[in-house]
C-alpha positions as CSV (number, residue, x, y, z in Angstrom):
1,X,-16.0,12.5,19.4
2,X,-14.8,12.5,16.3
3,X,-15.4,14.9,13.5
4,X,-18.1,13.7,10.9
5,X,-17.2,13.9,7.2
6,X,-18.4,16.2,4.6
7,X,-22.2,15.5,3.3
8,X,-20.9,15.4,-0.3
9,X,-19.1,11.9,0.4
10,X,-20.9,9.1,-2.2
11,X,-20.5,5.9,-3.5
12,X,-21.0,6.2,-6.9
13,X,-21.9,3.0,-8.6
14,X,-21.1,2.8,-12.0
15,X,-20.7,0.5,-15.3
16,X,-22.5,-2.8,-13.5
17,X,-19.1,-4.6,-13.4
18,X,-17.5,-2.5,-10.3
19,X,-18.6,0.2,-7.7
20,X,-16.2,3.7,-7.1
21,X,-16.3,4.6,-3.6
22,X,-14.8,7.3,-2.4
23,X,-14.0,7.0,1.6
24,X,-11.4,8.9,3.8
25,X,-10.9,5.5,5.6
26,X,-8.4,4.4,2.9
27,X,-6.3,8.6,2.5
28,X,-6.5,8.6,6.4
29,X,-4.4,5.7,6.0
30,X,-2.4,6.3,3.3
31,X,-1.8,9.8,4.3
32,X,0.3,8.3,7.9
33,X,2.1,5.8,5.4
34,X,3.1,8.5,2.7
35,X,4.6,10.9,4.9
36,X,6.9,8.0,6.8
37,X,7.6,6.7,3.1
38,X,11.1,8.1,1.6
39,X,9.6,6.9,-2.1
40,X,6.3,9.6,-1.9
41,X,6.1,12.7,-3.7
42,X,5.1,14.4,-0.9
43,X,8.0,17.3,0.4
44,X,10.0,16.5,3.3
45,X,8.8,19.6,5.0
46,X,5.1,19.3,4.8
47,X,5.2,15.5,6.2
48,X,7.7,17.3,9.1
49,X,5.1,19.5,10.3
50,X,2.4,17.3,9.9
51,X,4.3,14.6,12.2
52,X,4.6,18.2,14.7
53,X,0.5,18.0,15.0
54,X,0.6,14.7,17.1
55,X,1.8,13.9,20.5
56,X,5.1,12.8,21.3
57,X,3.4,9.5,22.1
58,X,1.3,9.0,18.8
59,X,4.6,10.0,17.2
60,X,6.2,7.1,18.5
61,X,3.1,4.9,17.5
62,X,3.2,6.6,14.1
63,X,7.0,4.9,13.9
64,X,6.0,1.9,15.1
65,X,3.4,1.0,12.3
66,X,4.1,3.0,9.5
67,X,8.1,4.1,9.6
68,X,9.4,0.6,9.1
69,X,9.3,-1.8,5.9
70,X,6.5,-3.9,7.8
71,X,4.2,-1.1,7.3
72,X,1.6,-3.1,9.7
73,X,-0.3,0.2,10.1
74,X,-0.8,-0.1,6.0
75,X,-2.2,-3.9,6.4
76,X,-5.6,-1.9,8.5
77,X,-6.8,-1.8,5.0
78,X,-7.6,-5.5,5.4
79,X,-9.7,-4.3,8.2
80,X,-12.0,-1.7,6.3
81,X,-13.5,-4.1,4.2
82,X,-15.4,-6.0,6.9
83,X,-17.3,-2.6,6.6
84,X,-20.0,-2.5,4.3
85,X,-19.7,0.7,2.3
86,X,-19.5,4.0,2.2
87,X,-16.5,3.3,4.8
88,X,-16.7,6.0,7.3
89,X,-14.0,7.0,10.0
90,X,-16.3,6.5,12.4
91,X,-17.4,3.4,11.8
92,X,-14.1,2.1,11.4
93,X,-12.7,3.3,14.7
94,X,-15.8,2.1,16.0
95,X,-14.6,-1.8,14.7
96,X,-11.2,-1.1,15.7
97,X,-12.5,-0.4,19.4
98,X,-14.8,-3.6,19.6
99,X,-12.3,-5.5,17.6
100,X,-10.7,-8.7,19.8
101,X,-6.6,-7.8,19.9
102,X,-5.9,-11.6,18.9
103,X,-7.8,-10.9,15.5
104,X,-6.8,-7.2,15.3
105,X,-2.6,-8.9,15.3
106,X,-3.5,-11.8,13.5
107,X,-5.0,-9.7,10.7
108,X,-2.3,-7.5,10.1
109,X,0.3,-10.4,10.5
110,X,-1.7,-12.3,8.0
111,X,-1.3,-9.7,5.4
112,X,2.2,-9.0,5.9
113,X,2.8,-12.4,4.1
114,X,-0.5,-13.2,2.5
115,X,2.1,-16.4,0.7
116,X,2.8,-17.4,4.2
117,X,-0.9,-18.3,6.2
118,X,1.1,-20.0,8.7
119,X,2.5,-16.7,9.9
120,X,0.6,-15.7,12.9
121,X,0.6,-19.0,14.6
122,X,3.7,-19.7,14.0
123,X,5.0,-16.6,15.2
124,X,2.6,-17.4,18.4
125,X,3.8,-20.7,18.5
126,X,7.2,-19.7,19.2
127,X,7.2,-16.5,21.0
128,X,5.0,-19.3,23.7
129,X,7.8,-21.4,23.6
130,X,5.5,-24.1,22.4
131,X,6.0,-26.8,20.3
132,X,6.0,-27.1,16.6
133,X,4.5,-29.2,14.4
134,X,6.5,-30.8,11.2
135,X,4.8,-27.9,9.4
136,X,5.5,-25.4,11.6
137,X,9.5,-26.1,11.3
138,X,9.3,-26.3,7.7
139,X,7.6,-22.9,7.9
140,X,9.8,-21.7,10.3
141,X,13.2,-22.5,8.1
142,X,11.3,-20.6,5.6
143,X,10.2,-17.8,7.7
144,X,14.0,-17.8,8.4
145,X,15.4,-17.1,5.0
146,X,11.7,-14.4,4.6
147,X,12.7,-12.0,7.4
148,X,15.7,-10.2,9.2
149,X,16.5,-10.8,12.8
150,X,15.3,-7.2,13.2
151,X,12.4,-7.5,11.5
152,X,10.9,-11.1,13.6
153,X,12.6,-9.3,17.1
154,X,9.7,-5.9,16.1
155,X,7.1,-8.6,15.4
156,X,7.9,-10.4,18.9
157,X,7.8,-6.8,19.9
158,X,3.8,-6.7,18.7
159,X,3.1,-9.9,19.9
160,X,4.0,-9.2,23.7
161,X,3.0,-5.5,23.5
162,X,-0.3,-6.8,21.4
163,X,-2.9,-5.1,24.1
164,X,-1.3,-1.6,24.4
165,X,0.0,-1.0,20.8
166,X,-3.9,-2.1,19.9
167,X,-5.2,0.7,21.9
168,X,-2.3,3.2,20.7
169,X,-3.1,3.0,17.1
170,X,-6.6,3.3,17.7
171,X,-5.2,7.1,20.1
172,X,-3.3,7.7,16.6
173,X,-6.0,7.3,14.2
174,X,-8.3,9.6,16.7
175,X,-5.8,11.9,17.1
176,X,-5.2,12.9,13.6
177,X,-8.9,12.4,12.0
178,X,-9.7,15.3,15.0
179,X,-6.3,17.3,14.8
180,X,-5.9,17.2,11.5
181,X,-7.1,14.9,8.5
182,X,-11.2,15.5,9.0
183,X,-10.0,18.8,7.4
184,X,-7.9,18.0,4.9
185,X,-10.3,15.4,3.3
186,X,-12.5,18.2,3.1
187,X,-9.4,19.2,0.8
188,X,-8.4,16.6,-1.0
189,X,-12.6,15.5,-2.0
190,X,-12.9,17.8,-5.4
191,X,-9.7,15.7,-6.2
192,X,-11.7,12.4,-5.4
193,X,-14.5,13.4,-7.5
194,X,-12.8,14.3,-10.5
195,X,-11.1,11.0,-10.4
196,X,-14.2,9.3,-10.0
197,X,-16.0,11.2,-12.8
198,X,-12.5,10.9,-15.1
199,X,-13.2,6.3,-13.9
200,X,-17.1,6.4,-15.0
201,X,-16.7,8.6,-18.5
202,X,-13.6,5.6,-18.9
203,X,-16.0,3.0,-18.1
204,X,-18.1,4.0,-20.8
205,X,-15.6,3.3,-23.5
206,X,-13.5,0.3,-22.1
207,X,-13.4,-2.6,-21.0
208,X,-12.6,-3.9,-17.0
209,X,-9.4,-5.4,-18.6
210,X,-8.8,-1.7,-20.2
211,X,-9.3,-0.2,-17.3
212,X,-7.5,-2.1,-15.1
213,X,-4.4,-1.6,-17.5
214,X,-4.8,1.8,-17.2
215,X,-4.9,2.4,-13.4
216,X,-3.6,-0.4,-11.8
217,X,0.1,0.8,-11.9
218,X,2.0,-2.4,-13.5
219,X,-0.4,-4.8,-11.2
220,X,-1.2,-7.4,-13.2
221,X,-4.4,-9.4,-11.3
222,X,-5.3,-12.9,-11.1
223,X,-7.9,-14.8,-12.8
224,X,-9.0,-16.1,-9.0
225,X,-11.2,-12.6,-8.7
226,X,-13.4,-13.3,-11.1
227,X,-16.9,-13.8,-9.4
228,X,-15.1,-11.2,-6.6
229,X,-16.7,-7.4,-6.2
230,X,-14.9,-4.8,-7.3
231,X,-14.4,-1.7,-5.7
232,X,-11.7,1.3,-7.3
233,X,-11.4,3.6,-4.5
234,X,-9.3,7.1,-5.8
235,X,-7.0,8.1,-3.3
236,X,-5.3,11.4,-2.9
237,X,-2.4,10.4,-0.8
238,X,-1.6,6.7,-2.9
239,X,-0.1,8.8,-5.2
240,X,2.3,7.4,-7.1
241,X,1.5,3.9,-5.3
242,X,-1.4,1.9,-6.1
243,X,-2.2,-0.8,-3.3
244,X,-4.8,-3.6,-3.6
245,X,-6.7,-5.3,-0.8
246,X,-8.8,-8.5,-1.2
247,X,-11.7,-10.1,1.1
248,X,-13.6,-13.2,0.6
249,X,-16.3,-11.6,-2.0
250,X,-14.6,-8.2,-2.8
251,X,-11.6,-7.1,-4.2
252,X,-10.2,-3.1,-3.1
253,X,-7.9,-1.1,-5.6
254,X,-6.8,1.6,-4.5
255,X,-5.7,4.2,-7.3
256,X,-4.0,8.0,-7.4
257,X,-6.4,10.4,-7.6
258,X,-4.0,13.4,-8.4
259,X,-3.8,14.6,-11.7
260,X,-1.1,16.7,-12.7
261,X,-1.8,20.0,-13.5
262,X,-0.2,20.0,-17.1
263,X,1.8,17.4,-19.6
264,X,5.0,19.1,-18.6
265,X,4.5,18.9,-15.1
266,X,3.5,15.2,-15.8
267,X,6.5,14.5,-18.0
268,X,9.1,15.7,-15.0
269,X,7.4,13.6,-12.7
270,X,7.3,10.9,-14.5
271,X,11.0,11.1,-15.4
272,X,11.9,11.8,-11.8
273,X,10.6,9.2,-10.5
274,X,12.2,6.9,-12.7
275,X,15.8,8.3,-11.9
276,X,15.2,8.4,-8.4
277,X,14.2,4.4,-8.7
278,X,17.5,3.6,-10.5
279,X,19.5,5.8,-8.1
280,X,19.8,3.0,-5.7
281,X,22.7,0.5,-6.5
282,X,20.0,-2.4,-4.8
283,X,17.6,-1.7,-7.9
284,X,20.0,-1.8,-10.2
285,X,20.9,-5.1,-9.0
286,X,17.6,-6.2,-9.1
287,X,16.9,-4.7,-12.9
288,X,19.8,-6.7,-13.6
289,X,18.7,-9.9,-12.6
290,X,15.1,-9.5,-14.0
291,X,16.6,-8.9,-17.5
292,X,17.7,-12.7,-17.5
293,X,14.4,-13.5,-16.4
294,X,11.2,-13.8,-14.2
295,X,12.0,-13.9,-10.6
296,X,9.4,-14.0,-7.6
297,X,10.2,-11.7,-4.4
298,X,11.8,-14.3,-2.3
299,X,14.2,-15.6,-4.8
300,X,15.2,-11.8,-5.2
301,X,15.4,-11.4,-1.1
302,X,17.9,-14.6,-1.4
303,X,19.9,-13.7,-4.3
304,X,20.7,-10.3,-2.2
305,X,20.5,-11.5,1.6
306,X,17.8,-8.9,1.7
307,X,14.8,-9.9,4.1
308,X,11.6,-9.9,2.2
309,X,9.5,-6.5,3.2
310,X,13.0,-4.5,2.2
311,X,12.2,-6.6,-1.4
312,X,8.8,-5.6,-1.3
313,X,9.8,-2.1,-0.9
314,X,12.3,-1.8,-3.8
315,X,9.8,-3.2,-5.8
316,X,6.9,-1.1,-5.0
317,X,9.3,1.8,-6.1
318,X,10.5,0.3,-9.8
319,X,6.5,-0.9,-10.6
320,X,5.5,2.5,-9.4
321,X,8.4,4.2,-11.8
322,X,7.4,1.7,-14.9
323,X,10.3,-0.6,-14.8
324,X,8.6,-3.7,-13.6
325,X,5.3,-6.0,-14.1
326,X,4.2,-7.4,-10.8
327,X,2.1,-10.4,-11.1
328,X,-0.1,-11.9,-8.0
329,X,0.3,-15.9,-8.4
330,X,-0.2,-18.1,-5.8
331,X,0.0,-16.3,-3.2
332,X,3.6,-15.0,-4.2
333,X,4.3,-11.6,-5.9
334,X,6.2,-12.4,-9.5
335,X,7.8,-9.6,-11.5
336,X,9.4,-9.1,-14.8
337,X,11.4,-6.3,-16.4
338,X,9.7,-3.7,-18.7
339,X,12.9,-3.7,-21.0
340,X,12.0,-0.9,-23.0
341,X,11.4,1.3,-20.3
342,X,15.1,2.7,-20.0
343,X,14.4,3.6,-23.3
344,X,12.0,5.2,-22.9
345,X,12.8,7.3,-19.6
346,X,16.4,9.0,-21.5
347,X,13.6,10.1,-24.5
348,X,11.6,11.7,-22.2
349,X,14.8,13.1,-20.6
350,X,16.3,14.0,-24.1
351,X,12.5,16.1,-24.6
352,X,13.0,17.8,-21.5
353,X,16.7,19.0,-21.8
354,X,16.0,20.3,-25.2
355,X,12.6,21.9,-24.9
356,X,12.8,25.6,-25.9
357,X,12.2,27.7,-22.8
């Protein structure tokens, strides 16, 4: 059985445009991607002895869907939104369990590549040794130059292993809403609801393209979601990341929630991060090529015989520090450099270094 959530859990709906919704679905998530990720805030130690709560084998299932640059554990959000809301655990362990293993894979294939729709049965296609269509090997040379050999030999992995790694991550996500996360939500909630309460007195004085400027992190949206629901959903553990789900009438995005508890405390974060995203000779290389102009994340991945999630990831971290504009176009993730934003980082520096004590 698992543990039900606390009674003060709303949606609160707010400014006619858009909805807040505040559901441990999307931090119980989150929380199991964070403490894999390298690029969170969160310390070393803490995501250690969180890892220590689960069982050896949920351990293993943890590394399977959240350690790697697939992050198919992360692509589960897609799932949550064929709930209506308030999105409860519950609920969504409840789909999970009813939910067909051929959808449950093809879902989180599909939004590994949401540019790529061919992705799943083409990946089918050839793990079954059947054969291709002319579109399919056109696809296929592309899915070539998308992905590492390691990367498509852990997909083939999924694919064979589809039934038991179904059932595992459903054991993982039970496992740690029981041992662990039913509590901390509990937590993390007061954080939730001053974020939501900080969204609706902003609503009142700006606009959805204010808003949106505001939270979404460098995300720049297209003009496709007009007509589309939105839902901003605060998130304790998305901090500093701010991820974005879409379904056929709604669009999810998914916003920090922490607010630091002072502007100094804000400032070193802030700078921090941005010298931890330049501290990688990859990134520079890719703030490099950015300054001659716009590039979209496959022409980077070729540039840098890099396979397209490890793109993904190094660009997650320089949005996330302020040193890039990511733009969702057809179906492809486009970015350009923020060029003042070096500038801007070694003032802040400067501010630091010299503050009187």
């Amino acid at each position: 059985m698992t543990k039900s959530i606390p009674q003060s859990l709303r949606v609160v709906e707010t400014h006619g445009d858009f909805k807040i919704e505040m559901s441990p679905v999307y931090d119980l998530l989150l929380s199991l991607y964070v403490i894999s990720s390298t690029a969170s805030d969160l310390k070393p130690g803490w995501a250690r002895s969180v890892k220590r709560k689960l069982q050896p084998s949920s351990r293993k299932t943890l590394r399977y869907f959240f350690e790697t640059e697939e992050h198919l554990g992360l692509n589960a959000l897609a799932l949550a939104l064929r709930l209506p809301p308030p999105r409860m655990v519950e609920d969504f362990l409840h789909l999970l369990e009813k939910l067909d293993t051929e959808d449950f894979v093809h879902t989180l294939l599909a939004r590994l590549d949401p540019a790529m729709p061919l992705l799943p049965s083409l990946l089918h296609h050839l793990w079954e040794k059947r054969k291709l269509t002319e579109e399919e090997r056109r696809a296929l040379k592309e899915l070539q130059g998308r992905y590492s050999v390691e990367t498509l030999s852990r997909l083939e992995a999924f694919h064979k292993h589809r039934e038991e790694l179904h059932k595992d991550f459903i054991v993982l996500l039970s496992e740690y809403w029981i041992g662990f996360f039913s509590h901390e939500f509990e937590r993390i909630l007061p954080e939730l609801e001053g974020s939501a309460k900080r969204l609706q007195e902003m609503a009142r004085l700006s606009s959805m393209t204010e808003i949106l400027s505001q939270i979404a992190g460098g995300l720049i949206l297209p003009a496709t979601l007009s007509g589309k629901q939105f839902t901003f959903a605060p998130s304790f553990y998305s901090t500093p990341f701010v991820f974005n789900q879409s379904s056929e009438k709604e669009f999810l995005l998914i916003f920090p929630a922490r607010s630091p508890r002072n502007q100094d405390e804000a400032a070193k974060g802030e700078v921090i991060r941005a010298l931890r995203a330049l501290a990688d000779p990859t990134r520079l290389e890719i703030v490099r090529l950015l300054a001659q102009r716009e590039m979209y994340a496959l022409e980077l991945a070729r540039l840098l015989s890099l396979a397209h999630p490890t793109i993904l990831h190094h660009m997650a971290t320089l949005r996330v520090a302020g040193f890039v504009q990511t733009e969702l176009r057809g179906g492809n993730s486009y970015y350009r450099l923020q060029s003042e934003r070096a500038n801007e980082v070694f003032q802040q520096l400067n501010v630091l270094l010299t503050k009187q004590l």
